[in-house]
C-alpha positions in Angstrom: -31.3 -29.2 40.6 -34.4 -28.0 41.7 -35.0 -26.8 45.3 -36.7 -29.5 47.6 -38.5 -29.4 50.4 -36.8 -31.8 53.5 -40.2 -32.5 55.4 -40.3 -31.5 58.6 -37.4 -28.8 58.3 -36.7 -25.3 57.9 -36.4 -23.4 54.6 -32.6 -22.4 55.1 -32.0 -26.0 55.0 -33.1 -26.6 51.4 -30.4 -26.1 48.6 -30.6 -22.6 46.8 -31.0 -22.6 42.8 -31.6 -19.3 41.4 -31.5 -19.6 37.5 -30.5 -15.9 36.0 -32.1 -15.6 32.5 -29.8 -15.3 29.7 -27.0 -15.8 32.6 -23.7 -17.2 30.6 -22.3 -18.6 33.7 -23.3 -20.0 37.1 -21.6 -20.2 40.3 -21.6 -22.6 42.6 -21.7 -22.5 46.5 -20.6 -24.8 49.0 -21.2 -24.4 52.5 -19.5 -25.9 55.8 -18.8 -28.9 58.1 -22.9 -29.5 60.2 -23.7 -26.2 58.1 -26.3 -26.1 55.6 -27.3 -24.1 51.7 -29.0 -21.2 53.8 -25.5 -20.2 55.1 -24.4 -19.2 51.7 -27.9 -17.1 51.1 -26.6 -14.2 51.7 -23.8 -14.1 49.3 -25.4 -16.4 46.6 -28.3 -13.5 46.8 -25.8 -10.7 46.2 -24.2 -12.6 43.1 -27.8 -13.3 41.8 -28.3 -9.4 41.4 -25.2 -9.2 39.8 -26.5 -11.2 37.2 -25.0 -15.3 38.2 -27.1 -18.3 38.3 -26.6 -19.9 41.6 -26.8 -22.9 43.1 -26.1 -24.1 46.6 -26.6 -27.9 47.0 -27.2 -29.3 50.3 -24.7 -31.6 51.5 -25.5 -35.1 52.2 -26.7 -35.3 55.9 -26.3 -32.0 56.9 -29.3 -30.0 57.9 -31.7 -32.7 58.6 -30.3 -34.8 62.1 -27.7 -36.6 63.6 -28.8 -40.2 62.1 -28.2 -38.9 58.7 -25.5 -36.8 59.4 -23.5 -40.2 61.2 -24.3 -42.1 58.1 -22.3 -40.1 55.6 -18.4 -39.2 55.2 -16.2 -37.2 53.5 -17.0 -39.2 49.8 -20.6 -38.1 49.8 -19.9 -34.5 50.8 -16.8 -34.4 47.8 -19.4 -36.1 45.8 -22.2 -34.1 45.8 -20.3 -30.9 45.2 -18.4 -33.0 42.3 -22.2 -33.8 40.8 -23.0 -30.1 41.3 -20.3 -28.9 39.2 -20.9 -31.3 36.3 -24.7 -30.4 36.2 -24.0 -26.6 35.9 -20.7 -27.2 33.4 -23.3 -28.9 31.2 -25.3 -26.0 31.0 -23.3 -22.8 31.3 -20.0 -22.3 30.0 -18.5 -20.4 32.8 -18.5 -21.9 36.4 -17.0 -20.7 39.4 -16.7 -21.8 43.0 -17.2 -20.3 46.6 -16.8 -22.7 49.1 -16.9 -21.8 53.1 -15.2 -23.4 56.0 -14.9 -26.8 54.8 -16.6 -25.9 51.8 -13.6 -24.1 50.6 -11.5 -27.1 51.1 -13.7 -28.9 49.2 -13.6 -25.8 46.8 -9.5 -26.3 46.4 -10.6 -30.4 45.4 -12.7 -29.1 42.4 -10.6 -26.3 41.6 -7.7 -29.0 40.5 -9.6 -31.1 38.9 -11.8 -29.0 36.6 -9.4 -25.6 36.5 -12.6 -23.1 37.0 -11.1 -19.6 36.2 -11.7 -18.3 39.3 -12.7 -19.5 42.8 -13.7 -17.8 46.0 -12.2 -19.4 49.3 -14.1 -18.3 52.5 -12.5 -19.2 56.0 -10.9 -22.1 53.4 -10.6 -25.2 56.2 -7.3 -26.4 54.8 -5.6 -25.8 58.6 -7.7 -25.1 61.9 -6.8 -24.2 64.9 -7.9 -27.1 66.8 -4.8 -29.8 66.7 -7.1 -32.7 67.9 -8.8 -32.9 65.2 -5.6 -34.9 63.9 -6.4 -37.2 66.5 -10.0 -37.9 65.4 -9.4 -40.5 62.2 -7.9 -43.3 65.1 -10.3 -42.0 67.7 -13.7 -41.8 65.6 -13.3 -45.5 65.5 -13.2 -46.1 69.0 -15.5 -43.1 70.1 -17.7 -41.7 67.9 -19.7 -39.5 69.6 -18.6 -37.2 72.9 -21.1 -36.0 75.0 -20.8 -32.6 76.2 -24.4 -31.2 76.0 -22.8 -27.5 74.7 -24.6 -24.6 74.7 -25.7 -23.0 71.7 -23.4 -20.0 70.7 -25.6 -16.5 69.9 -26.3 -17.4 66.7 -27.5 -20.5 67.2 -29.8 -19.7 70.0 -33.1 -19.9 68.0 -35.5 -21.2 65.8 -33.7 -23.1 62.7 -30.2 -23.2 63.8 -31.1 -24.0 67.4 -33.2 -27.2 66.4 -29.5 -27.8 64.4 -27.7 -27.2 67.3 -29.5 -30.2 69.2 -28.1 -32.5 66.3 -25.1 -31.5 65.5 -22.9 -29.2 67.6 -23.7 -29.6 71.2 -21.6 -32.7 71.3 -18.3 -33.7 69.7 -18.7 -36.0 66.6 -15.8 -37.3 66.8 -16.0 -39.7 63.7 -17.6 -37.4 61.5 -15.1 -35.0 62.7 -12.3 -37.6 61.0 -14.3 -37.0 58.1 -13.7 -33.5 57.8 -10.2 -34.0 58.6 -9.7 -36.2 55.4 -11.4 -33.6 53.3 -8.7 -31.0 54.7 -6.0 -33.5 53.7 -7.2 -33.9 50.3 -7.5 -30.4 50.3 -4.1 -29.6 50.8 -2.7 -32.3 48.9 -4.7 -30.7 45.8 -3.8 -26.9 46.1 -0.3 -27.6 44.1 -2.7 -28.6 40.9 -4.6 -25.8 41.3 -4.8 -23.5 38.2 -7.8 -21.1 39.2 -7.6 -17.7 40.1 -8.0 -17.4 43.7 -9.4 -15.2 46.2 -8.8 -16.5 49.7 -10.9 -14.0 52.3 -10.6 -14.6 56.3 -11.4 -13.2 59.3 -9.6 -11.4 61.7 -10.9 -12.9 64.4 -11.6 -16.5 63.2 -11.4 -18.9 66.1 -11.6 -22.2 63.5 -9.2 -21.8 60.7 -6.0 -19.7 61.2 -4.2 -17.2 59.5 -2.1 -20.2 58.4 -4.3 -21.5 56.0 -4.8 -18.5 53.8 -0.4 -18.6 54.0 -0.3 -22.0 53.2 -2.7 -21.9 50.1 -0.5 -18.7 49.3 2.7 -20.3 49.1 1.4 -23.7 47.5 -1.0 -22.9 44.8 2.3 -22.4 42.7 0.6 -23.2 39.3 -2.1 -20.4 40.0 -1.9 -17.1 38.1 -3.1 -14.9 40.8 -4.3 -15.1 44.3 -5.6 -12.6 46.4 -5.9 -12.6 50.3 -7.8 -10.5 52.2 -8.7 -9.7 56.0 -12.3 -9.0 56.9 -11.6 -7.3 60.1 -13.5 -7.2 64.1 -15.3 -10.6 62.3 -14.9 -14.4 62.9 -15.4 -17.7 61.2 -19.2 -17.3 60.5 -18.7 -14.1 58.7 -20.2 -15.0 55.3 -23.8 -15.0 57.0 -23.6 -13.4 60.1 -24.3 -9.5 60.1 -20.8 -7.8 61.2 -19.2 -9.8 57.7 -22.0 -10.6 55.3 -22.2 -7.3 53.3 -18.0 -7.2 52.8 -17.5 -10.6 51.9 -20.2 -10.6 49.9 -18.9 -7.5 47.8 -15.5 -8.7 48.0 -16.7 -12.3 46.1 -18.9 -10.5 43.6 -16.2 -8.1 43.0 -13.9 -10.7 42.1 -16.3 -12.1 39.8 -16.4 -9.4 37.8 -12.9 -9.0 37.2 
């Protein structure tokens, strides 16, 4: 689980291990859909000082290019979070999960399988607003890749996550995009096994995944002892790294934690 070095990329892109001497438990973080472990710095810092190991694996073929990215699916990105789990269960005898975006769907798989006491669901991409995506598993196989030649969005405007923005977001991926859909399927078809303590935090102004998804984990994590929503507000879906949302959701997830 050691942190490697991707040659010729930047350091956000690495995965984040932060072993926390005498630590009892670890937590582990999963970031998005074309996001990468440097996303989750923030919040993997702030549960670090509270006295967590972390770790925040990179998923296969995200932050590197397009090639690699193309080459893997849904499997590999369940995967790898799956292996992450395993390694830390072996060592610590408390993990829990945050997961963001698509990462938190992928939380909700691992949360039914392996019952973590409690989990962290950040802008969880069980539903999104965007209804094409539906569309993508039949169209990915006739057109997997839409040109559009998007701008880069503020954040992305420079350095790291510009360079990332070349090779992943400024067209549509319409394949890999079917990809994410299946996780979000698998997703929902695992909250009603779910037996973790949730905490399902979401932005006011989230453009990506909807108020319905926090309501829909809500009202089908039956088996779940508690679940707690709440509304990060004036912020969108990138809040767990961007400025405006970093500090709250960060305090929010550690707070949970300590519970």
């Amino acid at each position: 689980m050691n942190s490697t070095d991707l040659p010729g990329h930047g350091p956000s892109t690495i995965p984040i291990f932060m072993r926390r001497p005498g630590a009892s438990d670890a937590v582990l973080l999963v970031h998005g859909y074309t996001g990468f472990p440097g996303e989750m710095g923030y919040v993997a810092e702030a549960l670090f000082r509270a006295g967590h190991t972390v770790y925040a694996p990179r998923l296969p073929g995200h932050g590197t290019d397009r090639a690699d990215f193309m080459a893997t699916g849904a499997d590999d990105w369940i995967r790898r979070a799956r292996d992450a789990y395993i390694e830390l269960a072996a060592e610590y005898g408390t993990v829990r999960i945050v997961g963001h975006s698509m990462g938190g769907a992928i939380a909700v798989i691992l949360a039914a399988d392996y019952a973590p006491d409690r989990v962290a669901l950040l802008a969880p991409a069980v539903d999104v607003a965007d209804r094409r995506l539906a569309l993508t598993p039949l169209l990915g196989w006739f057109v997997p890749v839409i040109r559009r030649d998007d701008p880069p969005s503020p954040e992305d405007a420079e350095g790291e996550r510009l360079r990332l923005h070349e090779e992943y977001r400024k067209d549509t991926l319409v394949r890999q995009a079917g990809e994410l859909n299946r996780v979000m399927r698998l997703a929902r078809a695992a909250l009603p096994r779910v037996r973790s303590r949730l905490l399902v935090v979401s932005g006011e102004l989230d453009a990506s995944v909807p108020a319905s998804a926090a309501a829909r984990i809500a009202s089908t994590s039956r088996l779940s002892p508690e679940i707690r929503l709440e509304t990060l507000k004036g912020v969108g879906h990138l809040f767990p790294f961007l400025p405006d949302g970093r500090h709250d959701c960060a305090r929010l997830v550690e707070e949970w934690f300590e519970e």
